[in-house]
C-alpha positions as CSV (number, residue, x, y, z in Angstrom):
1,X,13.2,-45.1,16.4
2,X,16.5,-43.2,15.1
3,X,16.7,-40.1,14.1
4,X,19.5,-38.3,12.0
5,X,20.0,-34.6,11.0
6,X,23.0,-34.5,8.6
7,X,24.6,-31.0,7.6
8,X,28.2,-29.2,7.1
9,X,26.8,-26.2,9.5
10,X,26.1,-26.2,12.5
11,X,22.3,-26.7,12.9
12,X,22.4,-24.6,16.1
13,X,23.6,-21.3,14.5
14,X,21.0,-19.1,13.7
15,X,22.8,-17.3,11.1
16,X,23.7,-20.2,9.0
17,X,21.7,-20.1,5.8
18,X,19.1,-17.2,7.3
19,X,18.5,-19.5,10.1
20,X,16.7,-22.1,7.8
21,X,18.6,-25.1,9.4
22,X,18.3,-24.1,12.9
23,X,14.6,-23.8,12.4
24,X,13.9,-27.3,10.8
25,X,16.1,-28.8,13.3
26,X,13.8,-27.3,16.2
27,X,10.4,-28.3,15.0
28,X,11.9,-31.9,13.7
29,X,12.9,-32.0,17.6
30,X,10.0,-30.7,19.2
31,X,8.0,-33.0,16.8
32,X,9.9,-35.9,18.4
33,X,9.5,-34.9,21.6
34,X,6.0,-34.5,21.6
35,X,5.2,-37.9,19.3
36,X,7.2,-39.7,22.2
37,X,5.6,-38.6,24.9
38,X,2.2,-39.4,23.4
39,X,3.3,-42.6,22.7
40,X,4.5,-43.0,26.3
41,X,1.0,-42.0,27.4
42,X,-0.6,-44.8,25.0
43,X,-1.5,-42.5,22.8
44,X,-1.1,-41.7,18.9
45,X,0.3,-38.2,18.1
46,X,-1.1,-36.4,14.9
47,X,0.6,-33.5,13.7
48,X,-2.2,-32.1,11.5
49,X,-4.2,-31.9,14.9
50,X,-2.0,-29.8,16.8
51,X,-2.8,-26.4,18.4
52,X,-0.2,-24.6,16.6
53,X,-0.3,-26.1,13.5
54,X,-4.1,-25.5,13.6
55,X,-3.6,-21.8,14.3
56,X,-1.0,-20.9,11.5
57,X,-3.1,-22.6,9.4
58,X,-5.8,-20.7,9.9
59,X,-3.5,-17.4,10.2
60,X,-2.5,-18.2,6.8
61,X,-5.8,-19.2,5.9
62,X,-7.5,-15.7,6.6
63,X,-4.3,-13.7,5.5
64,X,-4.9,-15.3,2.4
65,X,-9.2,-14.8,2.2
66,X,-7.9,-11.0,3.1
67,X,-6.1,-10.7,0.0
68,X,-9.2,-10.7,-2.2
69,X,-11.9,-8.2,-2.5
70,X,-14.9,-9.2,-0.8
């Protein structure tokens, strides 16, 4: 598998463009990481299935419900 993250900033900076390109190039690398060793333990990863993907989605998911009038 090959992986490339092309830009004219440095991807490490924080500051560079509000952070936005440090931020995708962490969770593209964590994502890696985590489908490799998964994959090294026989195993398939799924990111819709992982614990912090499940828990923003249900942060978002009851900041959301909050915004309506019950």
């Amino acid at each position: 598998m090959k992986v490339a993250f092309a830009t004219d900033r440095d991807p490490l900076a924080v500051h560079t463009w509000s952070g936005w390109l440090f931020h995708v190039y962490r969770h593209c690398l964590l994502k890696l990481i985590k489908k490799l060793v998964y994959l090294s333990m026989g195993a398939n990863y799924h990111w819709y299935r992982d614990r912090l993907v499940v828990s923003s989605f249900g942060a978002q998911l009851e900041r959301r419900l909050g915004e309506y009038p019950s």
